[in-house]
C-alpha positions as CSV (number, residue, x, y, z in Angstrom):
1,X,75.3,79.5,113.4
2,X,72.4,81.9,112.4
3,X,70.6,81.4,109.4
4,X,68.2,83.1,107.2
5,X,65.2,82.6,108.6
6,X,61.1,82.6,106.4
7,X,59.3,85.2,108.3
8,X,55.9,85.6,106.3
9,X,54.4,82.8,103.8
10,X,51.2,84.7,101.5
11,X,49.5,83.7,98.3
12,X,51.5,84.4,95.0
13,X,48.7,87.1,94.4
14,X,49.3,88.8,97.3
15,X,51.2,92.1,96.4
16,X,54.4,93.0,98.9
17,X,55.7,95.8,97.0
18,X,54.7,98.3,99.7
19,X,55.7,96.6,102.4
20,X,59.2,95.6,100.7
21,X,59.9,99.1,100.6
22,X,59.0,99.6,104.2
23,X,61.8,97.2,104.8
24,X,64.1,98.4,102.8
25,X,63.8,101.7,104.4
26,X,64.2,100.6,107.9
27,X,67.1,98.7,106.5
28,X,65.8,95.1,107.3
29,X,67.8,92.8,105.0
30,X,65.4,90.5,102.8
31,X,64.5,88.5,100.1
32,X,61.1,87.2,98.5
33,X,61.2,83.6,97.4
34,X,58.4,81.8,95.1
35,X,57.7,78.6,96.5
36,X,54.9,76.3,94.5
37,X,51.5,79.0,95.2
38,X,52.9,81.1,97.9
39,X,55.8,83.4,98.4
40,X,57.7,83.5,101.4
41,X,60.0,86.7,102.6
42,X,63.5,85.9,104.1
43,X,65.1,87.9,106.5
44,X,68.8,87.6,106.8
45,X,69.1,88.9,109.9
46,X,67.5,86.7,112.7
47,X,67.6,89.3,115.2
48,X,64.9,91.1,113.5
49,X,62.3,88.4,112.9
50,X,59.9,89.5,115.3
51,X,59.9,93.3,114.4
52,X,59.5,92.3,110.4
53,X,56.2,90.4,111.7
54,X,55.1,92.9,113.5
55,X,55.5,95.4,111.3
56,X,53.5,93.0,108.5
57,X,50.9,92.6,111.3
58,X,50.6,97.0,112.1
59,X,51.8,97.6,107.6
60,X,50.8,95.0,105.3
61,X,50.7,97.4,102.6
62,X,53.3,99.4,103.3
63,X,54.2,102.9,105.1
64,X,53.6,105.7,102.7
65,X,53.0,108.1,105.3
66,X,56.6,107.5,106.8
67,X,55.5,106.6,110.7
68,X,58.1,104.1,111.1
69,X,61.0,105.9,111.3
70,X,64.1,104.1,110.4
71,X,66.9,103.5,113.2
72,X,70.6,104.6,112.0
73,X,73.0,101.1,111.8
74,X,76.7,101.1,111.5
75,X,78.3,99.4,109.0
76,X,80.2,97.3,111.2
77,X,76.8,95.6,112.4
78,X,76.3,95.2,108.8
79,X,79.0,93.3,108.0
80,X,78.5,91.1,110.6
81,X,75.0,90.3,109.8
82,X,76.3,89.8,106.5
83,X,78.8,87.2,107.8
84,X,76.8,85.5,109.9
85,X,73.7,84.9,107.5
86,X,76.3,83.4,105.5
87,X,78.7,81.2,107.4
88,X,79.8,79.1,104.1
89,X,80.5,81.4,102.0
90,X,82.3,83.6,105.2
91,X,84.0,80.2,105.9
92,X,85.4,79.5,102.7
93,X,86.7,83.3,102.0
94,X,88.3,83.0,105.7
95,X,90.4,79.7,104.7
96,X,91.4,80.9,101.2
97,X,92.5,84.3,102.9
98,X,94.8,82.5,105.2
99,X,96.2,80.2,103.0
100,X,96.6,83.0,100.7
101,X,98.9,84.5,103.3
102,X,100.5,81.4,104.2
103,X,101.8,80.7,101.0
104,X,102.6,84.4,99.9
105,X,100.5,84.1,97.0
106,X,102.7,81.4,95.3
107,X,106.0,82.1,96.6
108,X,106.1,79.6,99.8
109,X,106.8,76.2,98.0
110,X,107.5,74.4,101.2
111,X,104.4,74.7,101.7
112,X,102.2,74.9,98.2
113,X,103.5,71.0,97.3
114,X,101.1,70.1,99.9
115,X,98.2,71.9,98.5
116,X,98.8,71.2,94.4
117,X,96.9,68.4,92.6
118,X,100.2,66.8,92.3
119,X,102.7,66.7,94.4
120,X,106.3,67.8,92.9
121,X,109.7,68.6,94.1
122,X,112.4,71.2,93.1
123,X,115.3,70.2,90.3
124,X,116.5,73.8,90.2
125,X,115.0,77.2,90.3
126,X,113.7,77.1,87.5
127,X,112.3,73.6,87.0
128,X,110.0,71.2,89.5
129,X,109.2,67.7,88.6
130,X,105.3,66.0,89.4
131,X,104.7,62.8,91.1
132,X,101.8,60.7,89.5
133,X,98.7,61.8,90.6
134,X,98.1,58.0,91.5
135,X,100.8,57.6,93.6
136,X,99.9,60.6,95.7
137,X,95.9,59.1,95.9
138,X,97.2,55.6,96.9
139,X,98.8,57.0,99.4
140,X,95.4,58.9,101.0
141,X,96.1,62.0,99.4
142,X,92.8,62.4,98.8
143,X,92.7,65.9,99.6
144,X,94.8,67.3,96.5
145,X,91.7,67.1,94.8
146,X,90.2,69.6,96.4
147,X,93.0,72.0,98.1
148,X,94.0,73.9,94.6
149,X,91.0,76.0,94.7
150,X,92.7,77.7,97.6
151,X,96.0,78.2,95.9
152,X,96.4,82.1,94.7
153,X,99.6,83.8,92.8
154,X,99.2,87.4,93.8
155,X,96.9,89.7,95.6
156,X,94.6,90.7,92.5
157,X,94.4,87.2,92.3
158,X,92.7,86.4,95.3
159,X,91.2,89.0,96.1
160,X,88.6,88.9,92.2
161,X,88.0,85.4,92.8
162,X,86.7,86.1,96.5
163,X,84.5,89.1,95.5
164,X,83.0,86.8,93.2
165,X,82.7,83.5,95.6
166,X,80.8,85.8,98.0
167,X,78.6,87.5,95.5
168,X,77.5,84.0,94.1
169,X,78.4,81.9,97.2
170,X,75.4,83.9,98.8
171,X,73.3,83.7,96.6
172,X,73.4,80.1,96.2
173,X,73.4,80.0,100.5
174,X,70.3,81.7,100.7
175,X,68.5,80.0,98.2
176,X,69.7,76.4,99.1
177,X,71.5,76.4,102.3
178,X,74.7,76.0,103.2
179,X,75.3,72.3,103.0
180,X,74.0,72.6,99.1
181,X,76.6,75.4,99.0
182,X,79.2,73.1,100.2
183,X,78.9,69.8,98.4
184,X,78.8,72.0,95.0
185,X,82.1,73.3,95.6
186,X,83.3,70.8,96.7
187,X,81.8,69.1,93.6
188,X,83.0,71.9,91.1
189,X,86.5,71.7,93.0
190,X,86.9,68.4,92.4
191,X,85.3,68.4,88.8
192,X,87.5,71.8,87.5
193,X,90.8,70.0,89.2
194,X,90.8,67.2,87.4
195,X,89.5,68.4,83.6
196,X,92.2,71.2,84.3
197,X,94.6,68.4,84.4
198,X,93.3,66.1,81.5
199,X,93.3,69.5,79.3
200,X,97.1,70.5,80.4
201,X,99.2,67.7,81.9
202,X,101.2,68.2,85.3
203,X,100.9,72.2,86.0
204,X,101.0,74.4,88.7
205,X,97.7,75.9,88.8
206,X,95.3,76.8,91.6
207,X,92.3,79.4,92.3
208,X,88.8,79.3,92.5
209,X,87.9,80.8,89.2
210,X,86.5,77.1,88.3
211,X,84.2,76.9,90.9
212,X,83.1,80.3,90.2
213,X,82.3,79.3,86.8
214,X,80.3,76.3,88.2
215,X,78.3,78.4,91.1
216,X,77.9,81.2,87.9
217,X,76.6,78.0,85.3
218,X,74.4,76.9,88.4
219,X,72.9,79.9,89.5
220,X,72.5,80.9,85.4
221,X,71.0,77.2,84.7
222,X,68.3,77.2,87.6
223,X,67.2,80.6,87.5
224,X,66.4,80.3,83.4
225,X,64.1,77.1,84.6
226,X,62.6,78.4,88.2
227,X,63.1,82.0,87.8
228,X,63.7,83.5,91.7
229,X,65.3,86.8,93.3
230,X,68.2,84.8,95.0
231,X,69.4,83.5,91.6
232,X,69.0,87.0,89.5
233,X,71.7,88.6,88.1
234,X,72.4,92.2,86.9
235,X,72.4,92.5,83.6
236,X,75.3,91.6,81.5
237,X,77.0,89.3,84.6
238,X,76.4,86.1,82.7
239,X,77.4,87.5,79.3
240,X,80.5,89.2,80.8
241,X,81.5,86.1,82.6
242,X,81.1,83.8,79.3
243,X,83.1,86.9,77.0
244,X,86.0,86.1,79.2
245,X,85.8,82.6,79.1
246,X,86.0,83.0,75.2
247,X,88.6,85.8,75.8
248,X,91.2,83.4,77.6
249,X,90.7,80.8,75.5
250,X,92.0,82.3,72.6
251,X,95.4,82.2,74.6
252,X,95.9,86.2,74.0
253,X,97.2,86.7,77.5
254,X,100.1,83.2,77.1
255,X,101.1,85.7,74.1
256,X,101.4,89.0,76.0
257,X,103.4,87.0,79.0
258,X,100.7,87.3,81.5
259,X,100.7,83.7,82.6
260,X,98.8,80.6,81.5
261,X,95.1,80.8,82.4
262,X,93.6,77.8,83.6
263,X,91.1,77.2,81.0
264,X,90.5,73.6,81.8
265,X,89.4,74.2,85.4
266,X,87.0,77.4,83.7
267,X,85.0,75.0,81.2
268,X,84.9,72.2,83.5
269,X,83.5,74.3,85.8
270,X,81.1,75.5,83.9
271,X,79.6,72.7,82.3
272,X,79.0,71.0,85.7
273,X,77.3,74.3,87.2
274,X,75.1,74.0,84.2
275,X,74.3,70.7,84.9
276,X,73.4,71.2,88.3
277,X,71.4,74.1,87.8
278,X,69.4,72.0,84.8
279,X,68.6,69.6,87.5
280,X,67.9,72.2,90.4
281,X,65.7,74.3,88.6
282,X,64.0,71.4,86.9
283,X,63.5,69.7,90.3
284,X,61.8,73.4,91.8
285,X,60.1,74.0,88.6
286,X,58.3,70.9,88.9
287,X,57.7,71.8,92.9
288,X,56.3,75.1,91.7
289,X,53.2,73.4,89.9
């Protein structure tokens, strides 16, 4: 699968600004990276490696009498450079869509019992008993542990928590690769599962709102250390995300009969994304020197 690819490694004191803006108005996706003394622009599109260098090797400093022209791109091609510079995070939206769909956002639950933390079966309509979660590991379960992050009750749902996965699955791709990306959702999956069900008992809960928290923590954590474009956030995203947090704790929307939140899965998240990032951005901060 295609990758980001480093195009151009200078000195720190070397300023890009000009020919950044060249980029940007020929429309070549990138991103600038500090790495120890040097910085080193990414370009998420491979396809256009060799015309970024060779427009560093005709522009170094920038176009500001307009001669490159810029070529008109549909969005379609867009999207797809999009998806392919970021096969994780394309990956795990994909699977979460279907599964989504398969289960009709919660309705389907022949086929959710295979996906919750703990197995259960139907009394009535109303009421569902839960195996042990130790009987369902010792029998290789092991999955169950994992598989609620892709368990959504409605459209709205879904479709928040996979705006956000690819906004900071992305981010987190670029910056440290897809595997990275991988074992901390995985990690975070597993984490926000299982302090979600220390915090409430056998539930019926599922979504990826505790992995978001983790990849937010992360990405909030190692950019405060190592400061970096990838890992930069508008404004406000940090604070907004940590209001709510607070906001759903306070059990307001139990009392207006919106459904539980799972808040369990949220902190747990959160504190381990924090952890990681502490170490990450240690561990590159030290690099940097």
């Amino acid at each position: 699968m295609n990758q980001p690819q480093p195009v151009l490694r200078v000195p720190l004191g070397r300023d890009l600004l000009g020919f950044t803006q060249l980029l940007r108005r020929v429309r070549i996706r990138h991103r600038v990276v500090e790495e120890g003394d040097s910085q080193v622009l990414w370009v998420l599109d491979p396809a256009r490696v060799e015309e970024t260098r060779a427009l560093y090797e005709r522009y170094p400093d920038g176009d500001p009498q307009g001669q490159v022209k810029a070529e008109r791109r549909s969005a379609g091609v867009g999207l797809l450079t999009q998806l392919k510079a970021s096969p994780i995070s394309a990956v795990f939206l994909i699977i979460t869509l279907a599964l989504g769909l398969a289960t009709e956002f919660g309705d389907n639950l022949a086929l959710i019992h295979y996906l919750t933390l703990q197995d259960f079966r139907l009394i009535d309509a109303d009421h569902i008993a839960f195996l042990d979660l130790d009987v369902s590991l010792s029998r290789g379960e092991w999955w169950r542990l994992v598989t609620p992050i892709f368990l959504h009750f409605g459209v709205l749902h879904l479709a928040m928590n996979a705006l956000w996965f690819w906004e900071l699955g992305r981010r987190i791709e670029f910056r440290q690769g897809g595997l990275m990306l991988l074992v901390l959702t995985l990690a975070f999956a597993v984490g926000a599962n299982l302090v979600q069900y220390a915090w409430s008992g056998p539930a019926l809960f599922g979504g990826l709102s505790g992995v978001l928290y983790g990849l937010l923590g992360h990405c909030w954590l190692f950019q405060w250390l190592a400061p970096n474009p990838a890992y930069r956030m508008p404004r406000g995203v940090v604070a907004m995300m940590l209001i709510w947090l607070v906001i759903c704790l306070t059990g307001v929307f139990d009392l207006l009969g919106f459904g539980s939140i799972a808040n369990g899965a949220h902190v747990g998240g959160l504190l381990l994304g924090c952890a990681t990032g502490t170490m990450g951005g240690a561990l590159a901060r030290l690099r940097q020197r």
